[in-house]
N, C-alpha and C positions, 0 to 999 in steps of 0.2 A: 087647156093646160099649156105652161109656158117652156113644158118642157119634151122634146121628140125624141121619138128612139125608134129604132131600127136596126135590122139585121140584117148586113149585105156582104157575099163573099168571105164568110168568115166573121165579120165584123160590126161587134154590136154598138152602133154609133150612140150618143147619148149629147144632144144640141142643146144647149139653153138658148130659147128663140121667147127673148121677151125687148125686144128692142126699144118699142118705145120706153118704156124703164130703165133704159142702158142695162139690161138682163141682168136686175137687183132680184136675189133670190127671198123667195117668200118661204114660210113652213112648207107647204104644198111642195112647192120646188124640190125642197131638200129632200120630201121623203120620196117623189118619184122619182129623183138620181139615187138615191138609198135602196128603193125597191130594181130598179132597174140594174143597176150594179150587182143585185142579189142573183136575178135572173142572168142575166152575164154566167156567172160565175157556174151556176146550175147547168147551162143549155150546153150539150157535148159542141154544138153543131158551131161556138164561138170558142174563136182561136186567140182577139184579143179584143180589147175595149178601146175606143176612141171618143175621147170628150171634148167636145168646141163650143163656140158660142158663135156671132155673128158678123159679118166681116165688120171690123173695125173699134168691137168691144167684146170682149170674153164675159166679161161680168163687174159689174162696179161694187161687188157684194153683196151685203144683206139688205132688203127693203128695210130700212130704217122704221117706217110704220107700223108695216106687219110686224116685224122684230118685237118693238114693242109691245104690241097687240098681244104678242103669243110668245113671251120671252121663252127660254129654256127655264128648266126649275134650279132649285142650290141642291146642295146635293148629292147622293146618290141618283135624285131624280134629275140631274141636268143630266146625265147620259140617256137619258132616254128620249131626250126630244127627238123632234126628226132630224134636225143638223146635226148631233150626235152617231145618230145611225148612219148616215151619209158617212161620217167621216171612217165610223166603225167597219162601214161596206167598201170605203175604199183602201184601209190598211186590212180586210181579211179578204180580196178578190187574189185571189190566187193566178190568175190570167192579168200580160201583160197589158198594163194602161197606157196609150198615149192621150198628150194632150195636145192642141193646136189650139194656139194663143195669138190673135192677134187684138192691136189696140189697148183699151186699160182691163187688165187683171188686179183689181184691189179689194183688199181684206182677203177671205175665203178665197178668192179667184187666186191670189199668189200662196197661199199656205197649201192649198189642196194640191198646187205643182209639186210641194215637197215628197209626194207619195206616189206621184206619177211614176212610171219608169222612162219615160220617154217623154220630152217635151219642146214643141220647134214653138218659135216665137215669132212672130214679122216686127220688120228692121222699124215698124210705128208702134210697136207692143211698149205698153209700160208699166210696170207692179210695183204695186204699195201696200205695206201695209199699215195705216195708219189708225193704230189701237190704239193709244196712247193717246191722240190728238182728240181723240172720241171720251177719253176718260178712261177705258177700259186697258185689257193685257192681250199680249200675243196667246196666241189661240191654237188649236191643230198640230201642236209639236212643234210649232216655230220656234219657240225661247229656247228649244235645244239643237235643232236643226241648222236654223241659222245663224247661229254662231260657228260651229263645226264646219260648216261650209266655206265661211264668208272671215271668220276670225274677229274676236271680240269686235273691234273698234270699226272695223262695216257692218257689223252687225248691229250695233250702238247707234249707227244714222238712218240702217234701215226700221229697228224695231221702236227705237225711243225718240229719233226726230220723224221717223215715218218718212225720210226722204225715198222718194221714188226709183226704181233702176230702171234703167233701158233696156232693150233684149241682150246687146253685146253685154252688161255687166252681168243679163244674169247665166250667160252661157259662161263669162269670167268667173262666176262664182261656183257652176255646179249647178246650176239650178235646171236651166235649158243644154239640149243635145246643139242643137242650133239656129241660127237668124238667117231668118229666108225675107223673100219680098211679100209682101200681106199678100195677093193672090194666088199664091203659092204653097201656102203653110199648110191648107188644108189638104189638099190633093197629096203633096208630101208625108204630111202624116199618114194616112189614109195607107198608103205605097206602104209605111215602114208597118205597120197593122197590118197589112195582107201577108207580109213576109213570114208571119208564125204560122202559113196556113201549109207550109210547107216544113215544116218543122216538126220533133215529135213533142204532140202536147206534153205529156207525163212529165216529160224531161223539161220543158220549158216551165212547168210548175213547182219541180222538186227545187232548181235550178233558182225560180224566184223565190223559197221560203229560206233554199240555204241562205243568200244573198241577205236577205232582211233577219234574219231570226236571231244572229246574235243581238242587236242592239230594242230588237222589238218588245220586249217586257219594261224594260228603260222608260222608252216613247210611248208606250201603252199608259204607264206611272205620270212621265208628264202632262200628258194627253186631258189626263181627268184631274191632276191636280191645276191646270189650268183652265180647265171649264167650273171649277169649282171656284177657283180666284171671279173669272170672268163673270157668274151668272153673279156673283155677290155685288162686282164693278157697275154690272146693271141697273143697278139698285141706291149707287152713290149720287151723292151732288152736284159731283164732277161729272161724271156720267148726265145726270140731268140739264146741267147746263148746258155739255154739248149738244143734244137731242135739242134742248131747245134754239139753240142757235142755229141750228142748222135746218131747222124749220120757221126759223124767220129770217134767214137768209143772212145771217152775221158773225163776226168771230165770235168765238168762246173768250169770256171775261175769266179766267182762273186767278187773278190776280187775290182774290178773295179768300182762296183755299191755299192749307199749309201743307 
């Protein structure tokens, strides 16, 4: 399994360790961070969550292969894939999430920030999410997120040219708490996850739902009208040509499509 977890001091860690993949998440993946986040949430004996990946890459996204292999469904049934539940397990974990980011966070690896509470990044971190370039749409409540955050016309380079940010732009935007030095993000993080163990849980739970709960029906609405846009995007031309270029190691020709 390309995915670790563990319980220490409070703190239920949750590693993507598939490195030689540049930690590309498979089905499997998603549903053991989905099931793990569940047990998080369940175990009295965890105070909060901490997600990393490995020094120097968080995650380059979705295996492109397997993706295909095992898309999500259209749908009502696209919520129920395992990346669905992932994303489902990390807007209803009611215990705070940090993330420690260093290296490339792209696709999923930058969307799933958006629901972090906590997120340190090193000063070599850089996220993208390049949906659009693949054919498809912004995914995980980015198309309302990211705007809100970042304000239409950065949010235009980041969602529709898929231009990349650096760690400073994305603490600029709201995204990240802060830009540490890459061998430092994790231990940091780690430090700010021990600090809920002193804290009273109850209140640090009530504390997160008030925090999120107005705008959460909103994001819940986008959330599935864009997995419903997405799994159709799947399924397109556009979509297809990328998939193939990118496994024959060449640009996409779009010139063709109107």
């Amino acid at each position: 399994m390309s995915i670790k977890t563990a319980t220490i001091d409070g703190v239920a860690t949750i590693e993507i360790a598939r490195p030689e993949k540049k930690n590309a998440l498979t089905v499997a993946m998603y549903q053991a961070m989905a099931e793990a986040l569940n047990a998080a949430r369940e175990d009295a004996a965890v105070r909060a969550v901490l997600i990393t990946g490995q020094p120097g890459i968080f995650t380059s996204g979705n295996d492109v292969e397997d993706f295909l292999t095992r898309p999500p469904g259209q749908g009502s049934d696209s919520m129920e894939s395992p990346v669905f539940r992932f994303m489902r397990a990390l807007l209803d974990c009611d215990k705070p999430v940090v993330a420690a980011v260093t290296g490339a966070a792209i696709g999923i690896g930058t969307t799933m920030l958006l629901h972090c509470d906590f997120v340190y990044v090193s000063d070599e971190a850089r996220l993208a999410m390049p949906f659009v370039a693949l054919g498809l749409v912004p995914e995980f409540g980015s198309s309302l997120v990211v705007p809100r955050l970042t304000g239409h016309v950065k949010a235009a380079e980041k969602l529709l040219l898929g231009d990349p940010m650096t760690g400073a732009e994305a603490v600029e935007f709201g995204i990240a708490n802060a830009v540490l030095p890459s061998g430092e993000v994790v231990n940091h993080a780690r430090r700010m996850a021990e600090r809920f163990n002193t804290l009273a849980p109850s209140a640090v739970r009530a504390s997160k739902k008030l925090m999120r709960g107005p705008g959460l029906a909103e994001l819940q609405r986008v959330i599935q009208e864009e997995a419903e846009i997405f799994a159709a995007r799947l399924r397109s031309p556009e979509a297809m040509e990328a998939f193939q270029a990118f496994f024959q190691k060449r640009a996409p020709d779009f010139t063709k499509f109107e």
